[in-house]
C-alpha positions as CSV (number, residue, x, y, z in Angstrom):
1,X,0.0,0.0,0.0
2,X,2.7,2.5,1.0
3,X,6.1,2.8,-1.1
4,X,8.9,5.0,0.5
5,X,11.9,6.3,-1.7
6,X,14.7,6.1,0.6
7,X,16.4,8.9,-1.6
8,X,16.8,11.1,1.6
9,X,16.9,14.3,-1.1
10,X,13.5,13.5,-2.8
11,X,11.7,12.5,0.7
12,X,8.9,11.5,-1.0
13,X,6.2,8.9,0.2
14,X,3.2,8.0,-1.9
15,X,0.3,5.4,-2.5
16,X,0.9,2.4,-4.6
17,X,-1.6,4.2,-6.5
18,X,1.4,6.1,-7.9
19,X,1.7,3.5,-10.4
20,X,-1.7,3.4,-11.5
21,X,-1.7,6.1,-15.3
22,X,-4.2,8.6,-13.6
23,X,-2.1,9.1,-10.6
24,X,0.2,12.3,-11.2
25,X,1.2,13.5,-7.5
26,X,3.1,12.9,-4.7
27,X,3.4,13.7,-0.6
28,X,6.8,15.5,0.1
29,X,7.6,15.8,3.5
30,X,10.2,17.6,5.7
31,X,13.6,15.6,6.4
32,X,12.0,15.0,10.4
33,X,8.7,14.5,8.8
34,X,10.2,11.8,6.6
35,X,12.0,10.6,9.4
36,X,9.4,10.0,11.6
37,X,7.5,7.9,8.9
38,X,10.3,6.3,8.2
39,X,10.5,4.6,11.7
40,X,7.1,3.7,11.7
41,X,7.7,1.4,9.1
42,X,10.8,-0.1,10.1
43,X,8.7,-0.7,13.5
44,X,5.7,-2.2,11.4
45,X,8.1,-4.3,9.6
46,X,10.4,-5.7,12.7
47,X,7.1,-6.3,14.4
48,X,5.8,-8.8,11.1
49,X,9.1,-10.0,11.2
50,X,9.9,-10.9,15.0
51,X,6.1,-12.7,14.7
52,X,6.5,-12.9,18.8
53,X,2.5,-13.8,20.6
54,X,0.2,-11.0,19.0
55,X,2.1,-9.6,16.6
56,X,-0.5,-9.4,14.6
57,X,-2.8,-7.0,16.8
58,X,0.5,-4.8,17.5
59,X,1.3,-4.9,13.1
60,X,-2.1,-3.8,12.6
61,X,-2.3,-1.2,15.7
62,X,1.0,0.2,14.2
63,X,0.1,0.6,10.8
64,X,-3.1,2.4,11.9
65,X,-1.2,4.5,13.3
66,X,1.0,5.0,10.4
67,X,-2.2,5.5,8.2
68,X,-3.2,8.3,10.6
69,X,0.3,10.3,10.6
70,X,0.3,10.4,6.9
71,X,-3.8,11.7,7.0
72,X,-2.5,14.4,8.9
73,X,0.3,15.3,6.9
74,X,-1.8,14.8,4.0
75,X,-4.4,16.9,5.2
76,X,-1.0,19.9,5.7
77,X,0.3,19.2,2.1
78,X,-3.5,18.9,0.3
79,X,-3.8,18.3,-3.0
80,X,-1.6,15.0,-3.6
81,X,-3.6,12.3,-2.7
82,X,-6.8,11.7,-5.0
83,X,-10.0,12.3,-2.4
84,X,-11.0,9.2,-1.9
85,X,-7.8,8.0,-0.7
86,X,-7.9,11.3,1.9
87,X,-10.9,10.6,3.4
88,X,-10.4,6.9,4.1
89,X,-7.3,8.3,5.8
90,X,-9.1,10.8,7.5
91,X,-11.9,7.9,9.1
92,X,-8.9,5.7,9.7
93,X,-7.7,8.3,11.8
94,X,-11.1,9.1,13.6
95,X,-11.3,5.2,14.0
96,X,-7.3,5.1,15.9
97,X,-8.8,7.8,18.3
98,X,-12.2,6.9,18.9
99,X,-12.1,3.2,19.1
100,X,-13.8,2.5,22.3
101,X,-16.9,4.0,21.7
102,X,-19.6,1.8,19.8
103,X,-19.5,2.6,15.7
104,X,-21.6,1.4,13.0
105,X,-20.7,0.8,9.6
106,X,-22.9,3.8,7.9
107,X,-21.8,6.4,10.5
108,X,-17.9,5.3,8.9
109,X,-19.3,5.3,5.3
110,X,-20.7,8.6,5.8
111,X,-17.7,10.3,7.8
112,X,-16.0,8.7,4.8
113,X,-18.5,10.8,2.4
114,X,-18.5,7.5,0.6
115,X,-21.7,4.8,0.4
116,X,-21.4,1.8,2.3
117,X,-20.3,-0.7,0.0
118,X,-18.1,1.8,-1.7
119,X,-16.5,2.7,1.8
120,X,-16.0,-1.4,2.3
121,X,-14.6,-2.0,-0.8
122,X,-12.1,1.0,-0.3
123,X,-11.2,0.1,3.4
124,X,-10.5,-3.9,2.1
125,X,-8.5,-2.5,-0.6
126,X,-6.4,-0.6,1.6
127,X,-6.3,-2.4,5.0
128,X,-6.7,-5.9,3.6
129,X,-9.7,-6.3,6.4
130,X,-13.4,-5.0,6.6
131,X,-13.8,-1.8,8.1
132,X,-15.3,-3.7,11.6
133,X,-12.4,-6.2,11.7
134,X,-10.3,-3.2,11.7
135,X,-11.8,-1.7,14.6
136,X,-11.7,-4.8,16.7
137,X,-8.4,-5.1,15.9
138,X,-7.9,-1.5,17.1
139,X,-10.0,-2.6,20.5
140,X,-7.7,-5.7,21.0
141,X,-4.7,-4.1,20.9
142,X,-5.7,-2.0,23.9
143,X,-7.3,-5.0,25.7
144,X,-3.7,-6.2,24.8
145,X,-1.9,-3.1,26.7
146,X,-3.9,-2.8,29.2
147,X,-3.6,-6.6,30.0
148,X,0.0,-7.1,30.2
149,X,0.2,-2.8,32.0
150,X,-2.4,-3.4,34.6
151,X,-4.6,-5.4,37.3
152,X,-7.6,-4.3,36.1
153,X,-10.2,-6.9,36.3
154,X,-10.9,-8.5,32.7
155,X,-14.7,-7.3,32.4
156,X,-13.4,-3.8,33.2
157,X,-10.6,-3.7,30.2
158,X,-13.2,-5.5,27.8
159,X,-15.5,-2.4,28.9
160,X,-12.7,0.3,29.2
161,X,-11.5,-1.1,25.6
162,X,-14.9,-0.6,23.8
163,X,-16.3,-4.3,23.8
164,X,-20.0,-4.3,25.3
165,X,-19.1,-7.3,27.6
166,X,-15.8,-9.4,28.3
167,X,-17.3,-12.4,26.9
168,X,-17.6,-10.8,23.7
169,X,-13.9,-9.6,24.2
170,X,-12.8,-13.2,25.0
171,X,-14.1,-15.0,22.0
172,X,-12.5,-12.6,19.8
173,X,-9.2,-12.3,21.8
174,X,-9.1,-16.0,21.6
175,X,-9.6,-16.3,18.2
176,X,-6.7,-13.6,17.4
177,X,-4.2,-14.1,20.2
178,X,-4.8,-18.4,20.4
179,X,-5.7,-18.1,24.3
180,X,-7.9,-16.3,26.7
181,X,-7.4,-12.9,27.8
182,X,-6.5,-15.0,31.3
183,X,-4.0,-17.0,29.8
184,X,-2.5,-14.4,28.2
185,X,-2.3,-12.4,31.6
186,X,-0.8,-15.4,33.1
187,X,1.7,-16.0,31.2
188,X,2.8,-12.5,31.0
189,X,3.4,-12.6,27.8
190,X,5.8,-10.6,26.3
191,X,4.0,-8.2,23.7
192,X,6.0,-5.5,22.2
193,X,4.7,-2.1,22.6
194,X,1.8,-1.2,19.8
């Protein structure tokens, strides 16, 4: 989804969409700009790499928030991104922020200024999963955090983490992390920082 010339001159990052014949732009950032984005990536890729218990929920929870840096510097530099790319940054970055309160798919689609199945279609294309997997991804990463950072009870994280009840939370977490949010407590699990 994301290229990055490492040209340190240029400092140029842009959409894969740069190679489709339409696309005629690109985002040019600021050396520390560049920098910054930079890292996020080598931490997205040492964290698909290492593949260490829940690296998936940390992968995705980074690259969220590498899709909501570069909305915001998107949103400073305007114009090089087509629309429709912009505003699926711009929900991805609502959805990093506001994660724990309850969100339905048309209240996305229309923050998105897109229809639902148009919205869907674009989020797949870009995050590889549906616009609600995404979001309890986002929700399981901080169930994650706050498992392995605190004593809180489980039913209080599932709530404090956006789930409407830690049942809920536990058949997910189980099906993405391989155990129970219990298990995964008591094993204190090593997790790297999302």
């Amino acid at each position: 989804w994301l290229s990055a010339s490492i040209n340190y001159d240029c400092r140029t990052l842009s959409p894969n969409w740069r190679l489709q014949p339409h696309f005629r732009s690109r985002l040019r950032l600021p050396a520390r700009e560049f920098r910054a984005v930079l890292d996020a990536v080598d931490m997205l890729e040492e964290e698909v790499r290492r593949r260490q218990p829940g690296y998936q929920a940390c992968a995705d929870g980074n690259f969220g928030t590498l899709v909501a840096r570069l909305s915001r510097l998107c949103e400073r530099h305007a114009g090089g991104i087509p629309p429709p790319a912009l505003r699926l940054a711009n929900v991805l970055a609502y959805m990093e922020a506001e994660f724990r309160v309850p969100r339905t798919l048309g209240e996305l689609s229309a923050r998105a200024c897109m229809s639902r199945s148009a919205f869907c279609q674009a989020f797949r294309e870009a995050m590889g999963v549906p616009p609600m997997a995404y979001l309890v991804r986002l929700r399981l990463r901080e169930a994650v955090r706050r498992l392995r950072e605190t004593s809180d009870t489980i039913t209080r994280i599932a709530a404090d983490s956006g789930f409407p009840d830690s049942n809920y939370m536990a058949r997910l977490f189980r099906r993405e992390m391989h155990c129970t949010p219990r298990q995964f407590r008591a094993r204190r699990l090593i997790v790297p920082s999302c």
